[in-house]
Structures are given as C-alpha cells and as structure tokens.
VOMAR-362678 format. One record per residue: residue number from 1; y negated, x negated, z of N, C-alpha, C in turn. Coordinates in Angstrom, 1 decimal. Example, Ala and Ser with C-alpha at 12.3 -4.5 7.8 and 13.67 -1.06 7.14 Angstrom:
2
+-----+--------+--------+--------+--------+--------+--------+--------+--------+--------+
| num |   n_yy |   n_xx |   n_zz |  ca_yy |  ca_xx |  ca_zz |   c_yy |   c_xx |   c_zz |
+-----+--------+--------+--------+--------+--------+--------+--------+--------+--------+
|   1 |    5.7 |  -13.2 |    7.8 |    4.5 |  -12.3 |    7.8 |    3.3 |  -13.2 |    7.8 |
|   2 |    2.2 |  -12.8 |    7.1 |    1.1 |  -13.7 |    7.1 |    0.0 |  -12.9 |    7.9 |
+-----+--------+--------+--------+--------+--------+--------+--------+--------+--------+
END
This chain:
118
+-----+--------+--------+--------+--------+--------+--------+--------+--------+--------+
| num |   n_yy |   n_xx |   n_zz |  ca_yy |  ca_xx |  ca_zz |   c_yy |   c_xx |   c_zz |
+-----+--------+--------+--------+--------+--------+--------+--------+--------+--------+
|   1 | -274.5 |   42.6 |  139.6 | -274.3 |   42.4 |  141.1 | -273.4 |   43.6 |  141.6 |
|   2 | -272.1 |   43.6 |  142.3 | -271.4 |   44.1 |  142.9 | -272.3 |   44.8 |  144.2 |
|   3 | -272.2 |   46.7 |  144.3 | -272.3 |   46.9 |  145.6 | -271.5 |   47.4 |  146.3 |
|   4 | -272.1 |   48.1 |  147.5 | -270.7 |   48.5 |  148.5 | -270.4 |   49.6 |  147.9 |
|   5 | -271.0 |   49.9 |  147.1 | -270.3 |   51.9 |  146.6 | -269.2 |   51.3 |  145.7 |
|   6 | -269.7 |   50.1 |  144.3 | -268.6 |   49.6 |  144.0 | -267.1 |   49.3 |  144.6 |
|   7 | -267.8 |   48.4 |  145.8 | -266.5 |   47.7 |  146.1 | -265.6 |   49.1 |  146.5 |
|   8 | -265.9 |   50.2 |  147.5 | -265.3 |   51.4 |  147.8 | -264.5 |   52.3 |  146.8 |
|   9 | -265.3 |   52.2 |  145.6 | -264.6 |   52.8 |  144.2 | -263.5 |   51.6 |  144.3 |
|  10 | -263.7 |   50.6 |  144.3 | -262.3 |   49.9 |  143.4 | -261.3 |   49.7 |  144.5 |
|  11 | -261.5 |   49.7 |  145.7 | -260.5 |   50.0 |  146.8 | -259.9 |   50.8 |  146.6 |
|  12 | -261.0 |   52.4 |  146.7 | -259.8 |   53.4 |  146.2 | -259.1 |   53.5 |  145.6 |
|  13 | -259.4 |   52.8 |  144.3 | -258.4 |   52.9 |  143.0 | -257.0 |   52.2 |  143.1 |
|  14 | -257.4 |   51.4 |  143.9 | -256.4 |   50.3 |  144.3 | -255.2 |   50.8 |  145.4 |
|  15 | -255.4 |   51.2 |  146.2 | -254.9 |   51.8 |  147.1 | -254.4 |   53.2 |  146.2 |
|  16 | -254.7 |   53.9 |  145.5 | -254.4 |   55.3 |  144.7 | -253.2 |   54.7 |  143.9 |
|  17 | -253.6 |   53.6 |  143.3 | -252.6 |   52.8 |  142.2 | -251.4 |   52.2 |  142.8 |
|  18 | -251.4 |   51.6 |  144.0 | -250.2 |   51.3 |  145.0 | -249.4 |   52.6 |  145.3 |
|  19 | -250.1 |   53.6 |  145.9 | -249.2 |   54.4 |  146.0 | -248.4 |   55.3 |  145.2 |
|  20 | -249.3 |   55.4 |  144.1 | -248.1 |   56.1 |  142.9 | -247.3 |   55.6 |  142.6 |
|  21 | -247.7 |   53.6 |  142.5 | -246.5 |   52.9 |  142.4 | -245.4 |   53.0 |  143.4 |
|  22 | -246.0 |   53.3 |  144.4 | -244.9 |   53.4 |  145.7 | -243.5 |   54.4 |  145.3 |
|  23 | -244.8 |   55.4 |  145.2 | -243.7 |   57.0 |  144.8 | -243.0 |   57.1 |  143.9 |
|  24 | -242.9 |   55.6 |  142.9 | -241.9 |   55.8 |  141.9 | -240.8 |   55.3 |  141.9 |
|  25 | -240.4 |   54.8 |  143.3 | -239.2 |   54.6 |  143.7 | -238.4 |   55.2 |  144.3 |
|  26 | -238.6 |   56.7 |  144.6 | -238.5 |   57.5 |  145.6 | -237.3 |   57.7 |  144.9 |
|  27 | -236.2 |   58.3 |  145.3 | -234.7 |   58.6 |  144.4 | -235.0 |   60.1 |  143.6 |
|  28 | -234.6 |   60.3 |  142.7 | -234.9 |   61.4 |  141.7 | -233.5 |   62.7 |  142.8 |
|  29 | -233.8 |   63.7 |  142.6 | -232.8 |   65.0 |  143.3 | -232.2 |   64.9 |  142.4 |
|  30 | -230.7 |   65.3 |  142.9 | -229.6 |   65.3 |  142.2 | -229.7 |   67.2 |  141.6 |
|  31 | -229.6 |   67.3 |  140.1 | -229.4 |   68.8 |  139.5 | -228.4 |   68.6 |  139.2 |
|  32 | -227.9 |   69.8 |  139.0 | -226.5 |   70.2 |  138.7 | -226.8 |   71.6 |  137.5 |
|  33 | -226.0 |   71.6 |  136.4 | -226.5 |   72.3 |  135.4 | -224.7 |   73.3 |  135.7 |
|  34 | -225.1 |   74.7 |  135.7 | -224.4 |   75.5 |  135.5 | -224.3 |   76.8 |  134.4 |
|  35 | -223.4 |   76.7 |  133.6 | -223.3 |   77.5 |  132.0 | -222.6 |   78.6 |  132.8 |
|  36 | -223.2 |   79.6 |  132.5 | -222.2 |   80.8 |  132.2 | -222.1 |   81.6 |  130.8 |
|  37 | -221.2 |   82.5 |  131.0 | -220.3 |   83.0 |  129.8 | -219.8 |   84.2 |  130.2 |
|  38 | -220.9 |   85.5 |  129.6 | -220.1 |   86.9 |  130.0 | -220.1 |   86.9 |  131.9 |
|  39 | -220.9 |   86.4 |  132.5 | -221.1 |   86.6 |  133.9 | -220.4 |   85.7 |  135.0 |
|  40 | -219.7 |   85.1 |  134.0 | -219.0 |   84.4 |  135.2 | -218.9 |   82.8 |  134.6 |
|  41 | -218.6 |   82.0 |  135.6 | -219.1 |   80.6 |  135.7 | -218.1 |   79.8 |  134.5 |
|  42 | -219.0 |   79.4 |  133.2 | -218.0 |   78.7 |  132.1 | -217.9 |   77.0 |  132.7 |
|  43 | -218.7 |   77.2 |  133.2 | -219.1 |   75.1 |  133.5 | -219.9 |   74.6 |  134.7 |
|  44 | -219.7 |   73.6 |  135.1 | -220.7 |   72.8 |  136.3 | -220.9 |   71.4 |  135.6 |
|  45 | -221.7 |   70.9 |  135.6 | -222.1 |   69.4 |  135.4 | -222.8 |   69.2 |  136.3 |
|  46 | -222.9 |   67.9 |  136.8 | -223.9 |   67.2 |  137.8 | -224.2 |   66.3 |  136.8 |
|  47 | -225.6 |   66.6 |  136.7 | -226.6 |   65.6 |  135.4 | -226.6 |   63.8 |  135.6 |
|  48 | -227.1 |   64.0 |  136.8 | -226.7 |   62.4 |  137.4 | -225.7 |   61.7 |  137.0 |
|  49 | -224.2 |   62.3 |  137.1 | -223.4 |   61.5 |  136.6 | -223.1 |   61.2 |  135.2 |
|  50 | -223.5 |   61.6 |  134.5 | -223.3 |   61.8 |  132.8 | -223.4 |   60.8 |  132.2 |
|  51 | -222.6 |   59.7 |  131.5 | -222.7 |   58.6 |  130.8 | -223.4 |   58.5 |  129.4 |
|  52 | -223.0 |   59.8 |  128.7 | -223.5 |   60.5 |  127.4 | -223.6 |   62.0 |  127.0 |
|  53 | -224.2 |   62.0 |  126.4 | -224.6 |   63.8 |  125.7 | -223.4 |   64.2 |  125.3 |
|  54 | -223.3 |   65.8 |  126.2 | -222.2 |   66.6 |  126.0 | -222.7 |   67.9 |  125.6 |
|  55 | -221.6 |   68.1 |  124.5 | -222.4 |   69.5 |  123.4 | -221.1 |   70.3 |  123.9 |
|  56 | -221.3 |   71.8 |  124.5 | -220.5 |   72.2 |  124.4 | -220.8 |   73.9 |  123.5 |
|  57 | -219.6 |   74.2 |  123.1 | -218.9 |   75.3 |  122.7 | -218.8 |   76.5 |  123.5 |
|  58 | -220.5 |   77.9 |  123.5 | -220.0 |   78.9 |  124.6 | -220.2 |   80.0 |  123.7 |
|  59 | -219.6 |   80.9 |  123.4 | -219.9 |   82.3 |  123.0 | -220.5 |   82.3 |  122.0 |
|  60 | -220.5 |   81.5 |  120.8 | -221.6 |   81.8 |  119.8 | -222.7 |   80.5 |  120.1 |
|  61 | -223.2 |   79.7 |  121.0 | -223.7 |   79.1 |  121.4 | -223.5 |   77.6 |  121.4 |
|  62 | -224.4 |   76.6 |  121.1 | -223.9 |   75.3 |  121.4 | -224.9 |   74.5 |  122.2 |
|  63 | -224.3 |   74.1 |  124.0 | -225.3 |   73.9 |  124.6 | -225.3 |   72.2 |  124.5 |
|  64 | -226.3 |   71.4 |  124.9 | -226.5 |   69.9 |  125.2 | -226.5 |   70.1 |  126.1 |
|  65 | -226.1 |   68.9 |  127.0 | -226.4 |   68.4 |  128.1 | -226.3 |   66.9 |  128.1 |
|  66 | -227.8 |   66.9 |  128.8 | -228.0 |   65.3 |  129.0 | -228.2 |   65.2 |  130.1 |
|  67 | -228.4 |   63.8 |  130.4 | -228.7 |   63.2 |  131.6 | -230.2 |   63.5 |  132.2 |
|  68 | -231.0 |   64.2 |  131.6 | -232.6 |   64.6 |  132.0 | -232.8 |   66.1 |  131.8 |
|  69 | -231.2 |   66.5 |  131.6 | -231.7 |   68.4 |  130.8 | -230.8 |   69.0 |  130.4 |
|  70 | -230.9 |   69.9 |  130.2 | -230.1 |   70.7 |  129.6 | -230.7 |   71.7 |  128.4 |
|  71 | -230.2 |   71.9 |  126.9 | -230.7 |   72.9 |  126.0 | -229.6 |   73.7 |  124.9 |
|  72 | -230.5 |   74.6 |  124.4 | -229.5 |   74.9 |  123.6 | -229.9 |   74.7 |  121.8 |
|  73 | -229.0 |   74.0 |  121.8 | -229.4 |   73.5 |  120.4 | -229.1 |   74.4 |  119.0 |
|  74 | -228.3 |   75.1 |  119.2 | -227.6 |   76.4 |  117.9 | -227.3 |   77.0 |  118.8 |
|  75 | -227.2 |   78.4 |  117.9 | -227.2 |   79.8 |  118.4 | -226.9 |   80.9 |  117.3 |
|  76 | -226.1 |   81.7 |  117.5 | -225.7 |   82.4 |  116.3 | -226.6 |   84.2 |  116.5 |
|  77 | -227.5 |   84.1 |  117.4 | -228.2 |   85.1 |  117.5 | -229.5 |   85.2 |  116.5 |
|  78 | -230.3 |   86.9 |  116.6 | -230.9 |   86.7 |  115.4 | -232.5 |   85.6 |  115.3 |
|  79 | -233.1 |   86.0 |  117.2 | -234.8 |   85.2 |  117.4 | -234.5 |   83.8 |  117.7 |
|  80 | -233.2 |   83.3 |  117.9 | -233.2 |   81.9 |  118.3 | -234.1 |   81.6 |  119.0 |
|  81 | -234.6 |   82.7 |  120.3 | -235.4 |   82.3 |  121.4 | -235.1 |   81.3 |  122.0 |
|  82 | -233.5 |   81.4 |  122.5 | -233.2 |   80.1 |  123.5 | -232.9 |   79.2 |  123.0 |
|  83 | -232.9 |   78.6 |  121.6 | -233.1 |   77.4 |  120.8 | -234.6 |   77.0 |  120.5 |
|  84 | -235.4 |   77.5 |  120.5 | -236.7 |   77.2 |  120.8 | -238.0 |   77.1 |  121.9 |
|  85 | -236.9 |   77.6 |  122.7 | -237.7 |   77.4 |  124.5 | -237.2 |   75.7 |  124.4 |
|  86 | -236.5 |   75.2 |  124.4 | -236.5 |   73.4 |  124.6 | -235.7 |   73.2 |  125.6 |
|  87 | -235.8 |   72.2 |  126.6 | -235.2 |   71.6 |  127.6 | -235.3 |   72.0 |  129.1 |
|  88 | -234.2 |   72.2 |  129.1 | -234.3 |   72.8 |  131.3 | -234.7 |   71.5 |  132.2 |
|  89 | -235.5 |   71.2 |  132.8 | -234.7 |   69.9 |  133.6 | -235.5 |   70.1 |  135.2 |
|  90 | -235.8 |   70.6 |  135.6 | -236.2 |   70.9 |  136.6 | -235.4 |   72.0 |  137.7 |
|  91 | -235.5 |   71.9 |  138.4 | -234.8 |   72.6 |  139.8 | -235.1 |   74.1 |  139.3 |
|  92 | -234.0 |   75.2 |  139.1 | -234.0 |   76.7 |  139.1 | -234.8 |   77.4 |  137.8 |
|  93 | -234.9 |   76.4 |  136.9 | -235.0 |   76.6 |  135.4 | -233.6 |   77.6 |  135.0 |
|  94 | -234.2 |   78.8 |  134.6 | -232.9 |   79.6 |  134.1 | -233.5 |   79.5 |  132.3 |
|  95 | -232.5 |   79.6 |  131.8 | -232.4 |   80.0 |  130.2 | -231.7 |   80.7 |  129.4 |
|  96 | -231.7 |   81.7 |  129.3 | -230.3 |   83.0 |  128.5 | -230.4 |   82.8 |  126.8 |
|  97 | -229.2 |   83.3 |  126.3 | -228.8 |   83.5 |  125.0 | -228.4 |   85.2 |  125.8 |
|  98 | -229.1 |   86.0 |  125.5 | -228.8 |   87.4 |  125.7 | -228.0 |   88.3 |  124.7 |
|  99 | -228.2 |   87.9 |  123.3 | -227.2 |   88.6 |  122.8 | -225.5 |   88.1 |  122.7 |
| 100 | -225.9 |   86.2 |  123.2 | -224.4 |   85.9 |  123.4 | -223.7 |   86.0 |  124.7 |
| 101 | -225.0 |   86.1 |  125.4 | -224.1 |   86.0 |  127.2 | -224.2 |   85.3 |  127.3 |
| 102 | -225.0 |   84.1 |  127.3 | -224.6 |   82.9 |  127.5 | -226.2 |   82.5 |  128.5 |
| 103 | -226.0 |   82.0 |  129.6 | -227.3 |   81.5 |  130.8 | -226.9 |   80.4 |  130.8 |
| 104 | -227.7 |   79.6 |  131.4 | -227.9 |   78.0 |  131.7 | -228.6 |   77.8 |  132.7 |
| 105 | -228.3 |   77.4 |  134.3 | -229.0 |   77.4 |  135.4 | -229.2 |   75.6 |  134.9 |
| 106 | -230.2 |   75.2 |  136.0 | -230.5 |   73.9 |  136.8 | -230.9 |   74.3 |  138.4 |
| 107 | -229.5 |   73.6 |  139.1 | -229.8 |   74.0 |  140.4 | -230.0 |   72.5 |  141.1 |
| 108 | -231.0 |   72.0 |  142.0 | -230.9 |   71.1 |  142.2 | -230.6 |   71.2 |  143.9 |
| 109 | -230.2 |   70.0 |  144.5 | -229.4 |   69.7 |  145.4 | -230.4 |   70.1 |  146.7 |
| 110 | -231.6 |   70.3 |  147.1 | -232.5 |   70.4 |  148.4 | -232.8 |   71.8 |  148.2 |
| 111 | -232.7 |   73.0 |  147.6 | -233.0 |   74.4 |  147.0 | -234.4 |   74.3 |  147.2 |
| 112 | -235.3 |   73.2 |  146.2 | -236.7 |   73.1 |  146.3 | -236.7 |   74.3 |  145.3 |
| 113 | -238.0 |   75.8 |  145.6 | -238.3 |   76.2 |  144.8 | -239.6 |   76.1 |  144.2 |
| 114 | -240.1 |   76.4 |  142.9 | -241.7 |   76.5 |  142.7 | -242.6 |   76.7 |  143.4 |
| 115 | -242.4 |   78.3 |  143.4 | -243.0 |   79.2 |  144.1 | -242.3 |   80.2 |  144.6 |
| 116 | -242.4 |   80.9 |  146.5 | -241.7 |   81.6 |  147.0 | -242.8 |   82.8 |  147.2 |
| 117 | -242.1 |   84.5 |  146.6 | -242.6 |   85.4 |  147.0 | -242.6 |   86.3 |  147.7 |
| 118 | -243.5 |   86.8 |  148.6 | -243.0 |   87.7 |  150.2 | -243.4 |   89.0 |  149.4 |
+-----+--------+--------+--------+--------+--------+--------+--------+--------+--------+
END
C-alpha cells in the first residue's frame, strides 16, 4: 500500500529528475585554449569551433587540442609532470611545461572563476 510519505519521495524524485534534465540543455561556455611559448602568446584556439584534434609543435612540447580540452601529450623534459596531469577543460585551468616554457591556459568566455580570494 502506497503512503503519503511515499507518494512525496517519488514527487521529489521526479521533479529533481526533470530538472537536471532541464539543465542539460543549457548551452555549454564557449573556452578558448591559449599556448604560450617563452612568455609570449604561440596560439589561440576557440575549442568550440574545432572539427578535429590538433597536435601542435611548441618548444620541445607536443600539445592536443580537442574539442573538450586541451593536453600535453609528449614532452622532452625530465618528470613529464605536464604529460601526466591529463586534460585542461574547464574555465582558468593553467598547465606549464617549465623546463620548456611552454603554458596552456583555458579561458572561458563569462570570466567564471572557482574560487575568488580577498
């Protein structure tokens, strides 16, 4: 036998389950992935527009970019830290190759940050 606490659980659920369906149509923020090289700006990509994965050639470095990220896949340095941190893809993700010079921003289009500190 169904009660009212029941019926209230499965309302909620129902209503909880509509809305995340809701929010998954919301449009994704446009990122834009910016390489640098020795301090100054080697590249701009807007991730959004990208048809296919582009490897490029920076200082010793070979970065991917895709359509959900940006990483660095080879690296001619010795800890291959920034080949093993993985994928940028979020708003103000930084990632360095320090002994090549080589950064990888993700800046996204609204300057949403994480977290801001006073």
């Amino acid at each position: 036998m169904i009660k009212k606490g029941d019926i209230l659980i499965i309302s909620f659920l129902c209503i909880f389950c509509a809305l995340l369906f809701a929010f998954s149509f919301i449009p994704q923020k446009s990122l834009q992935a910016k390489i640098y090289y020795n301090g100054e700006v080697f590249k701009e990509i807007e991730l959004s527009s990208l048809t296919e994965d582009i490897f490029l050639e920076v200082g010793g470095c070979t970065v991917k970019i895709e359509k959900d990220g940006v990483s660095f896949v080879f690296s001619t340095c010795k800890d291959q830290l920034c080949v093993k941190h993985g994928k940028l893809s979020k708003n103000s993700h930084t990632m360095a190759c320090v002994p090549n010079k080589v950064v990888v921003c993700i800046i996204g289009s609204d300057n949403e940050n994480d977290i801001v500190a006073y």
